[in-house]
One Martini backbone bead per residue (centre of mass of N, CA, C, O) as a GRO file, in nm:
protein
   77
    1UNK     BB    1   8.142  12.995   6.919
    2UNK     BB    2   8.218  13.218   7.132
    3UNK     BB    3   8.104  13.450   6.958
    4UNK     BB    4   7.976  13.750   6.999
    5UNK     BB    5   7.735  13.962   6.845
    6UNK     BB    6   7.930  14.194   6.834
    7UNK     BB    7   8.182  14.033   6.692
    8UNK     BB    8   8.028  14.104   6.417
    9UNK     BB    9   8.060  14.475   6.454
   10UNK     BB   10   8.361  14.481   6.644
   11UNK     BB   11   8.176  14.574   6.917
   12UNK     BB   12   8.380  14.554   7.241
   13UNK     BB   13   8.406  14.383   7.567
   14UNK     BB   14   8.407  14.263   7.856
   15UNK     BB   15   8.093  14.125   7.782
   16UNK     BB   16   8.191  13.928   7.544
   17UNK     BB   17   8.319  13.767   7.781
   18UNK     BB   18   8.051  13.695   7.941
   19UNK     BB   19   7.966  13.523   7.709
   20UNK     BB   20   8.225  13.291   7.677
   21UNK     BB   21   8.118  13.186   7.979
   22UNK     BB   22   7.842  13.099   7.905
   23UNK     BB   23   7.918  12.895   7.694
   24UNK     BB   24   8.083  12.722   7.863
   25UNK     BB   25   7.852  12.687   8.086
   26UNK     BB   26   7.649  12.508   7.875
   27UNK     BB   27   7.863  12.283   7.840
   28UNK     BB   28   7.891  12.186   8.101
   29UNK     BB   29   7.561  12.129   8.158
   30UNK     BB   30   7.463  11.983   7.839
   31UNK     BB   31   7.704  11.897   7.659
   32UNK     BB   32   7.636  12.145   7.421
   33UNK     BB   33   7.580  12.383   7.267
   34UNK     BB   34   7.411  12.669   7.163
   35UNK     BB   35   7.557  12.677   6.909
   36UNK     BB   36   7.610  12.596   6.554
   37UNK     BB   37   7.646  12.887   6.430
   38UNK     BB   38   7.690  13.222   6.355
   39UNK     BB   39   7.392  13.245   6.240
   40UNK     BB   40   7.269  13.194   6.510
   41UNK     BB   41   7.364  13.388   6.711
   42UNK     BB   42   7.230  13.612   6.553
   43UNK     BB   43   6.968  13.503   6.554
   44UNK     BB   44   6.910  13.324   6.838
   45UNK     BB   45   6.838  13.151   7.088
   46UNK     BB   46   6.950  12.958   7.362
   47UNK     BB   47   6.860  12.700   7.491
   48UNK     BB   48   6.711  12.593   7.792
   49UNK     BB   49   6.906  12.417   7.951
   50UNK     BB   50   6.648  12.250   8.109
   51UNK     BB   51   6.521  12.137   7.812
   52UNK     BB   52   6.813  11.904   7.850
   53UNK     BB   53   6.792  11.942   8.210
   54UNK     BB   54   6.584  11.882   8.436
   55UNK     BB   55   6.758  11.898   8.709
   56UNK     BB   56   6.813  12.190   8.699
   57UNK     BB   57   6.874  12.464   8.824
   58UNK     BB   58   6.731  12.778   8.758
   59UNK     BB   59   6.962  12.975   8.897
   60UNK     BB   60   7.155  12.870   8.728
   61UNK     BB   61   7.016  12.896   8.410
   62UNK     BB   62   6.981  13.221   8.479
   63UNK     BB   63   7.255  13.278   8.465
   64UNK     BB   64   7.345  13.164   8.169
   65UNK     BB   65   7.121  13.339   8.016
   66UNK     BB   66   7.241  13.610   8.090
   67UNK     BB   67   7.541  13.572   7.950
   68UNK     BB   68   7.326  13.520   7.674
   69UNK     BB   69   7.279  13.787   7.595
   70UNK     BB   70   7.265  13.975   7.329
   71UNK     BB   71   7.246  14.224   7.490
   72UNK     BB   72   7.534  14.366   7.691
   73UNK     BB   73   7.333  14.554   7.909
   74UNK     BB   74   7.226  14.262   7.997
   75UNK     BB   75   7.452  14.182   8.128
   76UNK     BB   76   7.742  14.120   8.321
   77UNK     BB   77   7.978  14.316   8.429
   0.00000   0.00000   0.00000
């Protein structure tokens, strides 16, 4: 469940580990994982961090959902 949703269409690039490191990051932070399953992935965004660990920095926050934003060149290069 670290696939990014582009490598759900082959195609692939740094921005994909940018995806997996913000997963890695969401579960560091709230111990669980941001998506149950690859049809997830591709539906939904991740709940906000902040809404499962209530004194969570705001900054902290703002870089795991930017690791995790759908379109890759939203992400971080």
């Amino acid at each position: 469940l670290y696939m990014a949703p582009e490598q759900l269409t082959g195609h692939t690039d740094v921005r994909s580990d940018v995806w997996s490191l913000g997963v890695t990051l969401f579960e560091l932070l709230t111990l669980r994982r941001p998506f149950a399953d690859r049809a997830e992935i591709a539906c939904n965004d991740p709940p906000a961090p902040r809404s499962l660990v209530a004194n969570l920095s705001r900054d902290l926050e703002a870089i795991c959902l930017k690791a995790l934003r759908k379109e890759p060149s939203q992400r971080y290069q």
